[in-house]
mmCIF file of the N, C-alpha and C atoms, coordinates in Angstrom:
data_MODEL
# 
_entry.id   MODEL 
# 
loop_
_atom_site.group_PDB 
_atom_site.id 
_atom_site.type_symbol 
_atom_site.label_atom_id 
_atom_site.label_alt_id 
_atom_site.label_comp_id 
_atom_site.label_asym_id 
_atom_site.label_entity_id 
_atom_site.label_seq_id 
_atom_site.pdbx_PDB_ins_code 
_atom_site.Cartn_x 
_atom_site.Cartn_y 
_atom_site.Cartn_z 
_atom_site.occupancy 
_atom_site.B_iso_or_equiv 
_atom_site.pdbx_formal_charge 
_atom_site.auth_seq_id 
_atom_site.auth_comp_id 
_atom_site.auth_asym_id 
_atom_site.auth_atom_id 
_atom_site.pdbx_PDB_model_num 
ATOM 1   N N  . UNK A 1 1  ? 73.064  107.560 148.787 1.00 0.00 ? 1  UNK A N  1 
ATOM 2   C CA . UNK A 1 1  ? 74.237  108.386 148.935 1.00 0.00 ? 1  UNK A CA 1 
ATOM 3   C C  . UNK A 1 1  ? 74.928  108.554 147.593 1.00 0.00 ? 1  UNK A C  1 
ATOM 4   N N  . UNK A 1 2  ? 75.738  109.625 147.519 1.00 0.00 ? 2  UNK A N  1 
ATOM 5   C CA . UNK A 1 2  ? 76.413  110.214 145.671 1.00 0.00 ? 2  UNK A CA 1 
ATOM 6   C C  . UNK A 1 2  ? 77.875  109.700 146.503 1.00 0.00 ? 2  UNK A C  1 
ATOM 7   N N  . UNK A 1 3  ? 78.567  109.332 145.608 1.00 0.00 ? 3  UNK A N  1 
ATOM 8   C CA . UNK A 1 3  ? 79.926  109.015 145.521 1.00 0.00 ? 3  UNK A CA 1 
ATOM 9   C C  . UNK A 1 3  ? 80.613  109.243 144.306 1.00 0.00 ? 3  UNK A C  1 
ATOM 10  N N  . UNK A 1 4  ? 81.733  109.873 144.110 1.00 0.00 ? 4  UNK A N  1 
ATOM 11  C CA . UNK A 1 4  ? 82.536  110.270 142.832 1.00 0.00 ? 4  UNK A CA 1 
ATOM 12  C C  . UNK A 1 4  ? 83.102  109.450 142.487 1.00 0.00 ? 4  UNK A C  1 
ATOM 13  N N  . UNK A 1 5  ? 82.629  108.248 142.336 1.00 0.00 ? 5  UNK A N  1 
ATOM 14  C CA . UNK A 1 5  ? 83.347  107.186 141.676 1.00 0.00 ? 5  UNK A CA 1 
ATOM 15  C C  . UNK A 1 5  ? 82.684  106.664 140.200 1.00 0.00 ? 5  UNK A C  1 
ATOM 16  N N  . UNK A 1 6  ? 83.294  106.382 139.414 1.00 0.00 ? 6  UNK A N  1 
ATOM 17  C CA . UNK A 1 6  ? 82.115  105.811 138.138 1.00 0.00 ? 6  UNK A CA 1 
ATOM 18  C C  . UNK A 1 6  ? 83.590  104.724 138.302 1.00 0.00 ? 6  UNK A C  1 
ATOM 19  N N  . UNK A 1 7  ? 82.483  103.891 137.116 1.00 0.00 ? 7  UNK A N  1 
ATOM 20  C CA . UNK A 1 7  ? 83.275  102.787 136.558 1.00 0.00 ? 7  UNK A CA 1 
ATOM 21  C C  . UNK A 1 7  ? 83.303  102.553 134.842 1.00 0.00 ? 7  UNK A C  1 
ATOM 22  N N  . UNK A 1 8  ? 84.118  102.709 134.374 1.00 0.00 ? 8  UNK A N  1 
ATOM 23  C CA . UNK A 1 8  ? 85.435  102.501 133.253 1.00 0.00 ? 8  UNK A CA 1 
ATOM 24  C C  . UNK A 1 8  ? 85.544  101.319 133.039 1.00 0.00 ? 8  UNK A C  1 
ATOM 25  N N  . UNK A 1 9  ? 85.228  100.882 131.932 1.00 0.00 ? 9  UNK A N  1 
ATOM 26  C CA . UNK A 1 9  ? 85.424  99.914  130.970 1.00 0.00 ? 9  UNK A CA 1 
ATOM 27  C C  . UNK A 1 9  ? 86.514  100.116 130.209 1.00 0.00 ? 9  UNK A C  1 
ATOM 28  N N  . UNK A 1 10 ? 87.495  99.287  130.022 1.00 0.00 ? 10 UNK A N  1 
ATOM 29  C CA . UNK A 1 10 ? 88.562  99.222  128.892 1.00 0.00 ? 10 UNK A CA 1 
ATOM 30  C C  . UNK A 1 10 ? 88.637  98.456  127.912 1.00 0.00 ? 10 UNK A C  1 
ATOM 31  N N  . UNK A 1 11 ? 88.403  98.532  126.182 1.00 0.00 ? 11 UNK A N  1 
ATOM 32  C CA . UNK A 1 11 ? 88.263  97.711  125.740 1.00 0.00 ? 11 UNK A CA 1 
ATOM 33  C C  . UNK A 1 11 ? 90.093  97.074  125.600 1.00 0.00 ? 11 UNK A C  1 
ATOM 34  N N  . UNK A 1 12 ? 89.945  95.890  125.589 1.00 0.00 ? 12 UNK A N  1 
ATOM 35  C CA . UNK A 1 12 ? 91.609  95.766  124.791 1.00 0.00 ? 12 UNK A CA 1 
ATOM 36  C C  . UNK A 1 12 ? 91.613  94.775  123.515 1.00 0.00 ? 12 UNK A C  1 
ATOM 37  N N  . UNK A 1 13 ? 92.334  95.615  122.815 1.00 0.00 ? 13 UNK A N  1 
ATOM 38  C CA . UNK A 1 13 ? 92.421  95.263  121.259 1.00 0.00 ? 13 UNK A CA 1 
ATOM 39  C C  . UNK A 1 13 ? 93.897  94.833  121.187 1.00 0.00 ? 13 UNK A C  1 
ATOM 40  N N  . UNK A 1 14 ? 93.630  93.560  120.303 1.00 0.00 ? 14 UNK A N  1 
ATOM 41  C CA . UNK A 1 14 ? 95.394  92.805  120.373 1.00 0.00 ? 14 UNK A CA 1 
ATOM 42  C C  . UNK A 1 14 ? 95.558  93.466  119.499 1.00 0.00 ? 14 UNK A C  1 
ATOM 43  N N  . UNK A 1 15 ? 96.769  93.635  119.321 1.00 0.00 ? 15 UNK A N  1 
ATOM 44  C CA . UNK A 1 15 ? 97.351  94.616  118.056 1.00 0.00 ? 15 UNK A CA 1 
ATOM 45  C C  . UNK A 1 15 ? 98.852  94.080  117.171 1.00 0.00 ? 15 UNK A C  1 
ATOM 46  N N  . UNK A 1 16 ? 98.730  93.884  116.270 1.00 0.00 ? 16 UNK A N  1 
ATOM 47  C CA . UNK A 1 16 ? 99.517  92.946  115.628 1.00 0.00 ? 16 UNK A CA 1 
ATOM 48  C C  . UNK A 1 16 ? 100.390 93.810  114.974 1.00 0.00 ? 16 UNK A C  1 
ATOM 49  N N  . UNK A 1 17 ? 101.933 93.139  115.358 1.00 0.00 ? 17 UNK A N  1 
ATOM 50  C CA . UNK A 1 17 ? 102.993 93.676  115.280 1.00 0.00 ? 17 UNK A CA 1 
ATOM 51  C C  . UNK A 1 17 ? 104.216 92.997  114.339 1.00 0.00 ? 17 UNK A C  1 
ATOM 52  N N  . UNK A 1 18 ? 105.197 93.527  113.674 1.00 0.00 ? 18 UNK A N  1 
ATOM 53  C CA . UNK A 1 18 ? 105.677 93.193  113.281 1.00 0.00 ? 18 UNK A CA 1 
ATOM 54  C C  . UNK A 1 18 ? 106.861 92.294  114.335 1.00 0.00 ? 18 UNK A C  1 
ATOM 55  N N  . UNK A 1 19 ? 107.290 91.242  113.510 1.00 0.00 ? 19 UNK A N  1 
ATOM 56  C CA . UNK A 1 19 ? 108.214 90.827  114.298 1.00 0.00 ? 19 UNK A CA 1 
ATOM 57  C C  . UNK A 1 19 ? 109.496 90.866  113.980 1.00 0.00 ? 19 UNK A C  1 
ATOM 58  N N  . UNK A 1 20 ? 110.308 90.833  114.963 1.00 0.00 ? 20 UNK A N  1 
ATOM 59  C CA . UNK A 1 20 ? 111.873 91.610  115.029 1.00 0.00 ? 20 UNK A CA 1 
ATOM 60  C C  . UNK A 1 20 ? 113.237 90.063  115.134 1.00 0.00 ? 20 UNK A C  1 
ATOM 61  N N  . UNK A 1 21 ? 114.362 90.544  115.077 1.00 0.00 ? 21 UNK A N  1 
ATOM 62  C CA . UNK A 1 21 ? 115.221 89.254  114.320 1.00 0.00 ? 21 UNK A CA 1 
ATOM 63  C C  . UNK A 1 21 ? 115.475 89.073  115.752 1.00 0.00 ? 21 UNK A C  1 
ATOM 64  N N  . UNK A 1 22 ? 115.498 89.315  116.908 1.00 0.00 ? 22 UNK A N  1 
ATOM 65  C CA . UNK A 1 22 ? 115.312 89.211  118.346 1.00 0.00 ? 22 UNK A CA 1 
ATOM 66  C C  . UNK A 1 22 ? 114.202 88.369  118.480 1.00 0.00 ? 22 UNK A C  1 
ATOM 67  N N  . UNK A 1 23 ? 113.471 88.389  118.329 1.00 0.00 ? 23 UNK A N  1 
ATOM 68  C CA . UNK A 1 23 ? 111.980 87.488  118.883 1.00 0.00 ? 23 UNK A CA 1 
ATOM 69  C C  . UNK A 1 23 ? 112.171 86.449  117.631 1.00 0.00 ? 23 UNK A C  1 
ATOM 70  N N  . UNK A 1 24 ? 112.602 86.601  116.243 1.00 0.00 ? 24 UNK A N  1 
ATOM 71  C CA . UNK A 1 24 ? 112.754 85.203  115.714 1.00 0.00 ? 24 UNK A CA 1 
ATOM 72  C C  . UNK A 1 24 ? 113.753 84.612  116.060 1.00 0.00 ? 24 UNK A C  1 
ATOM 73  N N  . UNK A 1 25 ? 114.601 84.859  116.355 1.00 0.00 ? 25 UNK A N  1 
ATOM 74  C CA . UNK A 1 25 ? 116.089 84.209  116.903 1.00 0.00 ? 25 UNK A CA 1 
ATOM 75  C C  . UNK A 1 25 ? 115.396 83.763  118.341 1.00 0.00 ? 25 UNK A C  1 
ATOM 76  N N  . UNK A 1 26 ? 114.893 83.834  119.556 1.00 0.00 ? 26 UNK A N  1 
ATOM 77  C CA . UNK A 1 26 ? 114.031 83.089  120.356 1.00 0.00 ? 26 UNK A CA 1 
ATOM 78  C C  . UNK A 1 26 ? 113.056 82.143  119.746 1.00 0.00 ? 26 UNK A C  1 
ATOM 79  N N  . UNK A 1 27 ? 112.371 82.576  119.129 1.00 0.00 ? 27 UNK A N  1 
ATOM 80  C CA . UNK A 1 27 ? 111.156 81.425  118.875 1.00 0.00 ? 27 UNK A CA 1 
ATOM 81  C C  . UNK A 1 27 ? 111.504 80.312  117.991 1.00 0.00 ? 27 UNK A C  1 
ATOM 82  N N  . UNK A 1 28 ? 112.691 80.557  116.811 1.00 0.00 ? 28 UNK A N  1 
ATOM 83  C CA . UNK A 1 28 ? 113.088 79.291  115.951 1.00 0.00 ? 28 UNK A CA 1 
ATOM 84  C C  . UNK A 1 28 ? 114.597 79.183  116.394 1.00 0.00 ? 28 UNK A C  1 
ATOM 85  N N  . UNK A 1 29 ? 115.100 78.085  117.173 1.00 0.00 ? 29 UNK A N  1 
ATOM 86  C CA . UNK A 1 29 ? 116.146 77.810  117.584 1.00 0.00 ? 29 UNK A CA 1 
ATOM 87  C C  . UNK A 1 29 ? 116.582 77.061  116.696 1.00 0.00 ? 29 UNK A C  1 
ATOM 88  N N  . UNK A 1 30 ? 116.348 75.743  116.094 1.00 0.00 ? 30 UNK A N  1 
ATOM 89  C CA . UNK A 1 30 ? 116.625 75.060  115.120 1.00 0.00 ? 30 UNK A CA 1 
ATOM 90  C C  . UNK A 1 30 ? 116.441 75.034  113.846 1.00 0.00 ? 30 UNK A C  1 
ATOM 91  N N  . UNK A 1 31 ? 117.234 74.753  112.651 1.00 0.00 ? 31 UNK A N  1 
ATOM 92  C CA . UNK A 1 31 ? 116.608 75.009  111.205 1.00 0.00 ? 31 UNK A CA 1 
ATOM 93  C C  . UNK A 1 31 ? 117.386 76.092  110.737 1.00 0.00 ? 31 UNK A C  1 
ATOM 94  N N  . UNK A 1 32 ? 117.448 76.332  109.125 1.00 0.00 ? 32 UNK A N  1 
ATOM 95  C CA . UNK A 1 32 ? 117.725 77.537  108.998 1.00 0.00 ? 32 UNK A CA 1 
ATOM 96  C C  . UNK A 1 32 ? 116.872 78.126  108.336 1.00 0.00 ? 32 UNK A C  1 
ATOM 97  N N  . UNK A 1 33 ? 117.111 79.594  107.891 1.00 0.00 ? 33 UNK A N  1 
ATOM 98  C CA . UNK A 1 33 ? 116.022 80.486  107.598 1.00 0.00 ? 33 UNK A CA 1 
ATOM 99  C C  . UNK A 1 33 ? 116.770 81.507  106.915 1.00 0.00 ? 33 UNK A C  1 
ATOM 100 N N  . UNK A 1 34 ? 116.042 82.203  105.738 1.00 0.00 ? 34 UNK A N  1 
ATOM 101 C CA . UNK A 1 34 ? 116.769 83.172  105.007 1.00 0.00 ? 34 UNK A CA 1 
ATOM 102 C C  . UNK A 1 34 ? 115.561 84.410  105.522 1.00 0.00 ? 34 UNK A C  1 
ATOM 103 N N  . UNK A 1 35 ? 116.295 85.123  105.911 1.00 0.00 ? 35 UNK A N  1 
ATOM 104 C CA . UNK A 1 35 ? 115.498 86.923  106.555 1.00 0.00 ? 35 UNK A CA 1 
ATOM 105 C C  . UNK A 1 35 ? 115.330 87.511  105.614 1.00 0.00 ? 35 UNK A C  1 
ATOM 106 N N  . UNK A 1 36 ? 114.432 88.244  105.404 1.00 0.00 ? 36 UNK A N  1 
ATOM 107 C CA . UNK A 1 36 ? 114.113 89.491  104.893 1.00 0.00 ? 36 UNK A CA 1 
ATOM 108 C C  . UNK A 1 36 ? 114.232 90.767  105.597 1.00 0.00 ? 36 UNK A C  1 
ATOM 109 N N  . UNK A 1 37 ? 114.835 91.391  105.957 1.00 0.00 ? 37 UNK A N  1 
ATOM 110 C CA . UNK A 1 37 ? 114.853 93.028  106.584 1.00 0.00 ? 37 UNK A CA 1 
ATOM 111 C C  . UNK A 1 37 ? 114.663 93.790  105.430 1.00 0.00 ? 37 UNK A C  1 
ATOM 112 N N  . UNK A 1 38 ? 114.208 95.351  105.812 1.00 0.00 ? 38 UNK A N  1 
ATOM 113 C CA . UNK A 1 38 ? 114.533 96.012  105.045 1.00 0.00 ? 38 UNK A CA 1 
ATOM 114 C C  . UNK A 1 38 ? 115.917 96.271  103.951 1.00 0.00 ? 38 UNK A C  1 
ATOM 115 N N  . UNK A 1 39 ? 115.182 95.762  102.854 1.00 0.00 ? 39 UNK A N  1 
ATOM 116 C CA . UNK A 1 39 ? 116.227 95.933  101.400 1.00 0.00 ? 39 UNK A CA 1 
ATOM 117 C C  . UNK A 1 39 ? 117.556 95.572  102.069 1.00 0.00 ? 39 UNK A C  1 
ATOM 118 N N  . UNK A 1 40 ? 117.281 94.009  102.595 1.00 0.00 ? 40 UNK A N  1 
ATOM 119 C CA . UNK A 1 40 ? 118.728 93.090  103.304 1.00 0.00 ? 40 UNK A CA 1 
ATOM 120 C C  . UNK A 1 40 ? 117.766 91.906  103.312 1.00 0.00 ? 40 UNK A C  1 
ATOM 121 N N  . UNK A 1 41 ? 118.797 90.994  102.839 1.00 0.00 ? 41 UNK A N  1 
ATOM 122 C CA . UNK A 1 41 ? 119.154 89.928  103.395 1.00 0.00 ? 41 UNK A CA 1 
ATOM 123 C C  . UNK A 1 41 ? 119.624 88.899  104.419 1.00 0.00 ? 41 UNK A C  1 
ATOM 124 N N  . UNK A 1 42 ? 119.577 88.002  105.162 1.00 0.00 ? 42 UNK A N  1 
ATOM 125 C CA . UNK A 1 42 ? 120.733 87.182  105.304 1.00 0.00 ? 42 UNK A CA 1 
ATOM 126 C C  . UNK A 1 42 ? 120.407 85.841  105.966 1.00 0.00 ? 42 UNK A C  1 
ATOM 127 N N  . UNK A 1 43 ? 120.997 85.078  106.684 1.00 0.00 ? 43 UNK A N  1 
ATOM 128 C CA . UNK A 1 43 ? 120.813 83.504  106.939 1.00 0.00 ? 43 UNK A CA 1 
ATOM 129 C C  . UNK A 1 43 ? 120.667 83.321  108.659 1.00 0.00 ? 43 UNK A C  1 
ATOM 130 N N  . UNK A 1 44 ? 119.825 82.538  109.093 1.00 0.00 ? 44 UNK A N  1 
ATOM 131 C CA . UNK A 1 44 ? 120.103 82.094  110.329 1.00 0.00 ? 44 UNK A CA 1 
ATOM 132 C C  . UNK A 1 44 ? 119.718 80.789  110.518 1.00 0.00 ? 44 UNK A C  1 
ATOM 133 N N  . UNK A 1 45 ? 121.123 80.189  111.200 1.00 0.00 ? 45 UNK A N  1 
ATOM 134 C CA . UNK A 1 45 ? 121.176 78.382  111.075 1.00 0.00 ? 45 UNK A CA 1 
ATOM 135 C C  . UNK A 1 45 ? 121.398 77.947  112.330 1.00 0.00 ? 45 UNK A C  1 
ATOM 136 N N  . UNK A 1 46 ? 119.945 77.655  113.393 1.00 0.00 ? 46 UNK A N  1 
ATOM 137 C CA . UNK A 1 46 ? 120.156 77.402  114.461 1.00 0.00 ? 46 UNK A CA 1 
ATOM 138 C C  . UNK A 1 46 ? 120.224 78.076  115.197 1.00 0.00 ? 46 UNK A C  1 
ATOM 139 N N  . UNK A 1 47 ? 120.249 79.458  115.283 1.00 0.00 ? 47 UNK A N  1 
ATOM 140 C CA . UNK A 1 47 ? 120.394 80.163  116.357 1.00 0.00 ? 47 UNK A CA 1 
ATOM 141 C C  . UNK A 1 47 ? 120.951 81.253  115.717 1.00 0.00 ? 47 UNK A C  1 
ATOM 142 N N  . UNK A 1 48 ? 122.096 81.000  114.911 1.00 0.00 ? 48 UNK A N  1 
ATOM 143 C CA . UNK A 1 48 ? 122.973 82.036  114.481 1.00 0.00 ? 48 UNK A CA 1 
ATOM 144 C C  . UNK A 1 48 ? 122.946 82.708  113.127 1.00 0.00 ? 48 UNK A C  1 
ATOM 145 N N  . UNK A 1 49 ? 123.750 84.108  113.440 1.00 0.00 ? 49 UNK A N  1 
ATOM 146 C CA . UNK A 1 49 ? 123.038 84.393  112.418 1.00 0.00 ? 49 UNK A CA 1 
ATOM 147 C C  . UNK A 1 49 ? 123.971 84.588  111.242 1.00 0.00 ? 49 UNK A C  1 
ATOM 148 N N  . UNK A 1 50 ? 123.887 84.317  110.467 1.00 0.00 ? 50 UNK A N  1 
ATOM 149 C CA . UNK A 1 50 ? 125.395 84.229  109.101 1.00 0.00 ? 50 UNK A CA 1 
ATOM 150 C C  . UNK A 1 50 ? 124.906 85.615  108.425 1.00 0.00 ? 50 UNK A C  1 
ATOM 151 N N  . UNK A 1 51 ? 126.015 86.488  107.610 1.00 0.00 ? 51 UNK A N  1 
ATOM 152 C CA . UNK A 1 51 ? 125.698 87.369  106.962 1.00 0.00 ? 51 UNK A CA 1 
ATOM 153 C C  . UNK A 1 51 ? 126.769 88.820  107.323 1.00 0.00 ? 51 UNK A C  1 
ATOM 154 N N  . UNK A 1 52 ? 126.719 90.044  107.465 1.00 0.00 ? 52 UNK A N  1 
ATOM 155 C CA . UNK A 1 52 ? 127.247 90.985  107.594 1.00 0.00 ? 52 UNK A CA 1 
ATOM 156 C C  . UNK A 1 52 ? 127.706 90.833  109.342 1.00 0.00 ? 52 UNK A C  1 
ATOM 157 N N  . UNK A 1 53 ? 128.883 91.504  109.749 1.00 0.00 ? 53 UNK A N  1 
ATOM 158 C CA . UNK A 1 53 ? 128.652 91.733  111.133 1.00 0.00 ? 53 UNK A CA 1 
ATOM 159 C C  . UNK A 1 53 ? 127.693 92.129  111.644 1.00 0.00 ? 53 UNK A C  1 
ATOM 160 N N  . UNK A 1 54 ? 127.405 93.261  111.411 1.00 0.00 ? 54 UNK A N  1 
ATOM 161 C CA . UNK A 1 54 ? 126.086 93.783  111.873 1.00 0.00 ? 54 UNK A CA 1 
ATOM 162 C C  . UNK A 1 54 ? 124.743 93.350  111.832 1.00 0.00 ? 54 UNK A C  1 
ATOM 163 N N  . UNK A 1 55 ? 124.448 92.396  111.111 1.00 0.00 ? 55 UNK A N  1 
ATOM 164 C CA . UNK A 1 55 ? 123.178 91.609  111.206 1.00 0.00 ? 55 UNK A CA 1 
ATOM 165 C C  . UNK A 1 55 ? 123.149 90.914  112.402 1.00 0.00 ? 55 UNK A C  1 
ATOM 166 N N  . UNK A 1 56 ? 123.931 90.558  113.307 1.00 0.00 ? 56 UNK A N  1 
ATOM 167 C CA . UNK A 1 56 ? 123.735 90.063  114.511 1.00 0.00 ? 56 UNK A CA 1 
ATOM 168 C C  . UNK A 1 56 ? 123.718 90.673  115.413 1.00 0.00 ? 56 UNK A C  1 
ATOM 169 N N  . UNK A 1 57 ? 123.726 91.953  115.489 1.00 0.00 ? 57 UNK A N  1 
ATOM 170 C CA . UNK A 1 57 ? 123.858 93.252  116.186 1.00 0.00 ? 57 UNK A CA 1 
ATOM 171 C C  . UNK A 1 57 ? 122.115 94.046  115.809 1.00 0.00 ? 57 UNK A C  1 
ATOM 172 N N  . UNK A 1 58 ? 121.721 93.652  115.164 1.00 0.00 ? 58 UNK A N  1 
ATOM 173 C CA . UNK A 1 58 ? 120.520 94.251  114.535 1.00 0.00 ? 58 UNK A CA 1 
ATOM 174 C C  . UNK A 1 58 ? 119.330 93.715  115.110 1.00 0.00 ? 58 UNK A C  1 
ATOM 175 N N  . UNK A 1 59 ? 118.825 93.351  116.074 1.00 0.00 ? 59 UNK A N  1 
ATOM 176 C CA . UNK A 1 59 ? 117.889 92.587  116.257 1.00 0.00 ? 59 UNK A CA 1 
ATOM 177 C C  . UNK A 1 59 ? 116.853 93.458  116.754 1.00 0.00 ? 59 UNK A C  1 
ATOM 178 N N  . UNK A 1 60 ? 116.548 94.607  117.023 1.00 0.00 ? 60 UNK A N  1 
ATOM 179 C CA . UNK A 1 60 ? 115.389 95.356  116.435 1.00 0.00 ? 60 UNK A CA 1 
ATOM 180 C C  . UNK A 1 60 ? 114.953 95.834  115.332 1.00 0.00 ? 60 UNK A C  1 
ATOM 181 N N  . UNK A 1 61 ? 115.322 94.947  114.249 1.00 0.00 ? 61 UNK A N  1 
ATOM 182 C CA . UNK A 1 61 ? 115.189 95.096  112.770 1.00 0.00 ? 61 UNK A CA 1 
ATOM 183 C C  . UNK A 1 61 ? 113.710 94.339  112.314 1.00 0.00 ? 61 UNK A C  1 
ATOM 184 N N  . UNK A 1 62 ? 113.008 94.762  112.162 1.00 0.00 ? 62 UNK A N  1 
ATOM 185 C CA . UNK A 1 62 ? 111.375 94.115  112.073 1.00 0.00 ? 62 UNK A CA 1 
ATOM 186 C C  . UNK A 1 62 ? 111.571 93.244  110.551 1.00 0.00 ? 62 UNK A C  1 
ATOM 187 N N  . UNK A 1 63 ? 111.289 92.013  110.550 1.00 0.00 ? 63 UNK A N  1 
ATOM 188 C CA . UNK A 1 63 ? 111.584 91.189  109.267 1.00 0.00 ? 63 UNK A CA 1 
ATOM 189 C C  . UNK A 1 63 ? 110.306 90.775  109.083 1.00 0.00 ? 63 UNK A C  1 
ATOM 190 N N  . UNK A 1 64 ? 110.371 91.177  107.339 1.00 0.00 ? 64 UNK A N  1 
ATOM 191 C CA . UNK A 1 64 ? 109.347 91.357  106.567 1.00 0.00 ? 64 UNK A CA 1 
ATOM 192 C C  . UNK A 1 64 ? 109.184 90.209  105.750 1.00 0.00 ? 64 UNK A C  1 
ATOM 193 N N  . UNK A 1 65 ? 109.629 89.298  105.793 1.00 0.00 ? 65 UNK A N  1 
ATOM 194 C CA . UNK A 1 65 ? 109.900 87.364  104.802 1.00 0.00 ? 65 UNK A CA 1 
ATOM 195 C C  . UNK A 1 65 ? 110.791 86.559  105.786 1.00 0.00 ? 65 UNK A C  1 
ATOM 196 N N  . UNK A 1 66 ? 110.362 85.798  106.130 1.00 0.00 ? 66 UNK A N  1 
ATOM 197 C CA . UNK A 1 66 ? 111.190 84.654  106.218 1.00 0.00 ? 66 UNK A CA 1 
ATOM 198 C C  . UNK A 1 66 ? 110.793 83.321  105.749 1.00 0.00 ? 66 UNK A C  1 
ATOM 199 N N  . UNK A 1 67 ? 111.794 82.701  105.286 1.00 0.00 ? 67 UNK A N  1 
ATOM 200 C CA . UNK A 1 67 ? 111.864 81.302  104.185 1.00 0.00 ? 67 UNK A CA 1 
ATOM 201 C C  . UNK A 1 67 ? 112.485 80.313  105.195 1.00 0.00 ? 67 UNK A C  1 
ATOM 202 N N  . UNK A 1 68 ? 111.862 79.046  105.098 1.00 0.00 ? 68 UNK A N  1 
ATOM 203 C CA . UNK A 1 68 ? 112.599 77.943  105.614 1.00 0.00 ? 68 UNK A CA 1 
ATOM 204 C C  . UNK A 1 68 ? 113.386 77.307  104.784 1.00 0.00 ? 68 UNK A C  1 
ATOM 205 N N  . UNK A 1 69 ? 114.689 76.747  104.850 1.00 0.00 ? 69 UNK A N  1 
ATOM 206 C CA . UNK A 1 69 ? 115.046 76.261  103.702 1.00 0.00 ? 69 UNK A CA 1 
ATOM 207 C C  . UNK A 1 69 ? 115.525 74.784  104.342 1.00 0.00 ? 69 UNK A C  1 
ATOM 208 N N  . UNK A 1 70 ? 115.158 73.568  103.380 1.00 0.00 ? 70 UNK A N  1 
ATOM 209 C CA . UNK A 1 70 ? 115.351 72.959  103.534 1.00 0.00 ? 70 UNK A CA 1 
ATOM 210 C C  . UNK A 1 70 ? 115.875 71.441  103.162 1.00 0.00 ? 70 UNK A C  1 
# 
């Protein structure tokens, strides 16, 4: 018997992404850390983030360096 069905393979490819001051502010809770954003700076000690108001407001900002300092 014919049936209109086929079967589809999907490959999946991990795809590597930059990461954002949102997902580092989750993953390093403790410690501090000096950010790199685009042509910016600034500090996060523990959670928080020191620097301009708006750097804590920014957390779809994809950071390009981060330093542990210690």
């Amino acid at each position: 018997t014919y049936n209109n069905y086929c079967t589809v393979e999907k490959k999946v490819v991990p795809v590597k992404r930059a990461m954002t001051v949102g997902t580092f502010l989750k993953l390093y809770t403790k410690g501090t850390y000096v950010i790199r954003i685009d042509a910016h700076m600034f500090t996060i000690k523990d959670g928080v983030v020191y620097g301009n108001t708006e750097d804590s407001r920014r957390l779809r900002a994809r950071v390009i360096h981060a330093w542990k300092v210690e």
